[in-house]
Backbone bond lengths (Angstrom), bond angles and torsions (degrees), N, CA, C in turn:
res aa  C-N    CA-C-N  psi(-1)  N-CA   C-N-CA  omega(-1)  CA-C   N-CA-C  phi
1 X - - - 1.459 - - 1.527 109.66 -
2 X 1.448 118.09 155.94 1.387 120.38 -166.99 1.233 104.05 -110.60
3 X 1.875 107.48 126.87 1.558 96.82 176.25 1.824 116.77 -36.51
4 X 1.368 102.88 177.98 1.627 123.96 -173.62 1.669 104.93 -114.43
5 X 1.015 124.05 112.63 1.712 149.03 171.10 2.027 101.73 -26.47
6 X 1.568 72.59 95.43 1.549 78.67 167.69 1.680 128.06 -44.77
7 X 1.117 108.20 -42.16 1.495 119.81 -179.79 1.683 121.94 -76.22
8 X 1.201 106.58 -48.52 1.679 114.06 175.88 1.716 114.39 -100.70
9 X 1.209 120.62 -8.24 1.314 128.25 -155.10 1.295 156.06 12.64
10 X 1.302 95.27 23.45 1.395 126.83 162.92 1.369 137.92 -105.57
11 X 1.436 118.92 9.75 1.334 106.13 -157.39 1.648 71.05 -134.00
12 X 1.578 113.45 166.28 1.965 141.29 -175.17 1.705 71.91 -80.40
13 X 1.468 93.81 164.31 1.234 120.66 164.44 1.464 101.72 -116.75
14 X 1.327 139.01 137.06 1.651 137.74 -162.23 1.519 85.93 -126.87
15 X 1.745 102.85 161.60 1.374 128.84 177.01 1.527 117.95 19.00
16 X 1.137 121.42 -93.41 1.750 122.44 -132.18 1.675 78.37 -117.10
17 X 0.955 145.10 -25.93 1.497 151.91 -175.56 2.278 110.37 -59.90
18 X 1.670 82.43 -42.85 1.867 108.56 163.76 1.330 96.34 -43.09
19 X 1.147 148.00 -72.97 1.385 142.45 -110.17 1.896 101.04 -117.69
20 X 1.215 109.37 19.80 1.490 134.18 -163.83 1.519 88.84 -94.07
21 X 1.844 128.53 157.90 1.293 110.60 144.54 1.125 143.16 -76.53
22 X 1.410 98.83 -14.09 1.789 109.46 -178.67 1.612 80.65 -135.58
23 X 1.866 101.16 114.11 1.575 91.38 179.92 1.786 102.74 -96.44
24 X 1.297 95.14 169.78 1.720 113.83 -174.14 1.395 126.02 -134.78
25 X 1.567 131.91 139.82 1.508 107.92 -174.89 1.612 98.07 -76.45
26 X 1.829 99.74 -174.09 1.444 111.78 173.29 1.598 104.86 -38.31
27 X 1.443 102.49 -72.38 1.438 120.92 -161.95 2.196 113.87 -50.81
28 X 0.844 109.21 -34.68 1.554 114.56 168.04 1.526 109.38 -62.74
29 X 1.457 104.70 -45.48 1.872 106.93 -177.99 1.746 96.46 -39.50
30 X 1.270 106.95 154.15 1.291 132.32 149.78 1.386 132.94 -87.51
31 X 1.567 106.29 129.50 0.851 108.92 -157.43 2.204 115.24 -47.72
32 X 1.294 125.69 149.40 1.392 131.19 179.03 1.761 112.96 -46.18
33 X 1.250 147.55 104.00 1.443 123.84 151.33 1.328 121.92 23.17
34 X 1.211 148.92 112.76 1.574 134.52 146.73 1.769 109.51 -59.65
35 X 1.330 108.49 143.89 0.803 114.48 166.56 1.701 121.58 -107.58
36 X 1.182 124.38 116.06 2.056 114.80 -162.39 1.262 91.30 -82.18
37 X 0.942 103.88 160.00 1.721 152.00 -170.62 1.639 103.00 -89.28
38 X 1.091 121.21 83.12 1.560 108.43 167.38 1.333 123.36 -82.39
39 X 1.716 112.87 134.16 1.691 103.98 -177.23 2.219 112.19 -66.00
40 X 1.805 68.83 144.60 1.529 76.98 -175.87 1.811 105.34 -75.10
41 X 1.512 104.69 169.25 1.626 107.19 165.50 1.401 120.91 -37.13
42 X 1.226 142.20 158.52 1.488 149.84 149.80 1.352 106.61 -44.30
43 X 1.497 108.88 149.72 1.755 119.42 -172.21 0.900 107.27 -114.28
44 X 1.624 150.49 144.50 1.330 142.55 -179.52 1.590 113.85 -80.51
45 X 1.208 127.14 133.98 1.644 110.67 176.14 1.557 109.84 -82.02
46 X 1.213 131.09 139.90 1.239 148.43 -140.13 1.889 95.00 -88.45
47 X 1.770 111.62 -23.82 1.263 104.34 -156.95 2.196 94.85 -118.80
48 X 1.224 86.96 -22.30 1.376 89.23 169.50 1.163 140.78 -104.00
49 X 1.638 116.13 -15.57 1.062 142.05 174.81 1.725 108.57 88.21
50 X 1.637 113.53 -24.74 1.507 122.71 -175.16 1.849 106.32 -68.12
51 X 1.406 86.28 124.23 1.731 87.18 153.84 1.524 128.72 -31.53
52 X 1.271 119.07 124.32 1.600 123.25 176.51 1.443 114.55 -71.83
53 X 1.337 113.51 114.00 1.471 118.26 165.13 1.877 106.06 -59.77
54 X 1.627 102.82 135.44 1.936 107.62 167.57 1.516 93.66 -61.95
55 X 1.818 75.58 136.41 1.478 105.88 167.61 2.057 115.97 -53.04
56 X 1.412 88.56 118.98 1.296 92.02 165.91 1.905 106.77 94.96
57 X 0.881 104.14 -6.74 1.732 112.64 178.13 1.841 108.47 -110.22
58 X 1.445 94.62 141.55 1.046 115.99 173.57 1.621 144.29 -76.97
59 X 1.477 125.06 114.55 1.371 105.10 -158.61 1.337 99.51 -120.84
60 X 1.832 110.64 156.89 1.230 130.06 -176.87 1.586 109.78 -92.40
61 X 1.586 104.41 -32.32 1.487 118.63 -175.34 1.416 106.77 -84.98
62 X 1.516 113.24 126.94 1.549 116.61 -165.53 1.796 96.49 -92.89
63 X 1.499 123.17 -2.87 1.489 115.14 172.68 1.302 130.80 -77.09
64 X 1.782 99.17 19.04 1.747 109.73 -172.55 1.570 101.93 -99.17
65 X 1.608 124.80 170.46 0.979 131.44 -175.81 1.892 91.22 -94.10
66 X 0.884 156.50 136.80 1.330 144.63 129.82 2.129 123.62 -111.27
67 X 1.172 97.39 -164.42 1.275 118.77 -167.44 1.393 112.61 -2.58
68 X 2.165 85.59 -66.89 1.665 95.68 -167.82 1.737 117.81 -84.33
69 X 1.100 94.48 45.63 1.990 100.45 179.80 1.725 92.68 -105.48
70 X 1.433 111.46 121.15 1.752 102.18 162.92 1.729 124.82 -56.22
71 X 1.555 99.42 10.58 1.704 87.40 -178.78 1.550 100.28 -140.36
72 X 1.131 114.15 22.52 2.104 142.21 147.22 1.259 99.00 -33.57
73 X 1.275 107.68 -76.95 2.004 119.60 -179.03 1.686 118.21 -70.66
74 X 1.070 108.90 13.54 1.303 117.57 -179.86 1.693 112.76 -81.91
75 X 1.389 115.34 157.42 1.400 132.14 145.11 1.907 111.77 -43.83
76 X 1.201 129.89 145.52 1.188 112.00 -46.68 1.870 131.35 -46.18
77 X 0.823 131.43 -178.87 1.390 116.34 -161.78 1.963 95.75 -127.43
78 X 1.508 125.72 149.47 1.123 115.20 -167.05 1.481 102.12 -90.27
79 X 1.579 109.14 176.21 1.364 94.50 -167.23 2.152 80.96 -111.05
80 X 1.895 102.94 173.79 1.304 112.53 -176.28 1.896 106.67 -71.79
81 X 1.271 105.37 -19.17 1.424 106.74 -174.48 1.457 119.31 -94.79
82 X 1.548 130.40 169.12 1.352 137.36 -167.41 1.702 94.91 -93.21
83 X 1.193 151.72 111.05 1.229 124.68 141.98 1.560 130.27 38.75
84 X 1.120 132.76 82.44 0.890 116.73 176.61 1.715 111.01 94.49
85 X 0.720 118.29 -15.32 1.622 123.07 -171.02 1.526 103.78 -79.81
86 X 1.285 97.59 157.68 1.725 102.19 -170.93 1.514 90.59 -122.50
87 X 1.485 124.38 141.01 1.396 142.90 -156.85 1.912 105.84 -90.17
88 X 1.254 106.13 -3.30 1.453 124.60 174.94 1.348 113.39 -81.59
């Protein structure tokens, strides 16, 4: 039989959760760390040669490739973030 969930005390404690000191079911665990998303480098556009502005963001600097370039929607594809930017 499987110990009983320290925290809610009703529910089995299953597998690898046993071997805990104070064991817990799934549902008591806390949720994992997020890990953020940092924007990757700028992508070159294949037809303009200009760096791809992220999809959906707005730029002040007119040396980016955006929307209206026929190779915008192209492979490689831009990412939603700035360089370096954290999605938090």
């Amino acid at each position: 039989m499987n110990p009983i969930c320290k925290q809610c005390g009703n529910r089995e404690v299953e597998d690898a959760r046993v071997s805990y000191a104070t064991p817990v079911c799934y549902t008591c665990l806390p949720p994992p760390p997020r890990i953020p998303i940092v924007g990757p480098p700028f992508v070159k556009c294949a037809v303009c040669r200009l760096s791809k502005k992220p999809i959906g963001r707005d730029s002040t600097d007119n040396g980016l490739c955006d929307s209206d370039c026929p190779g915008y929607g192209m492979e490689p594809k831009p990412h939603w973030l700035w360089p370096n930017e954290r999605d938090q």
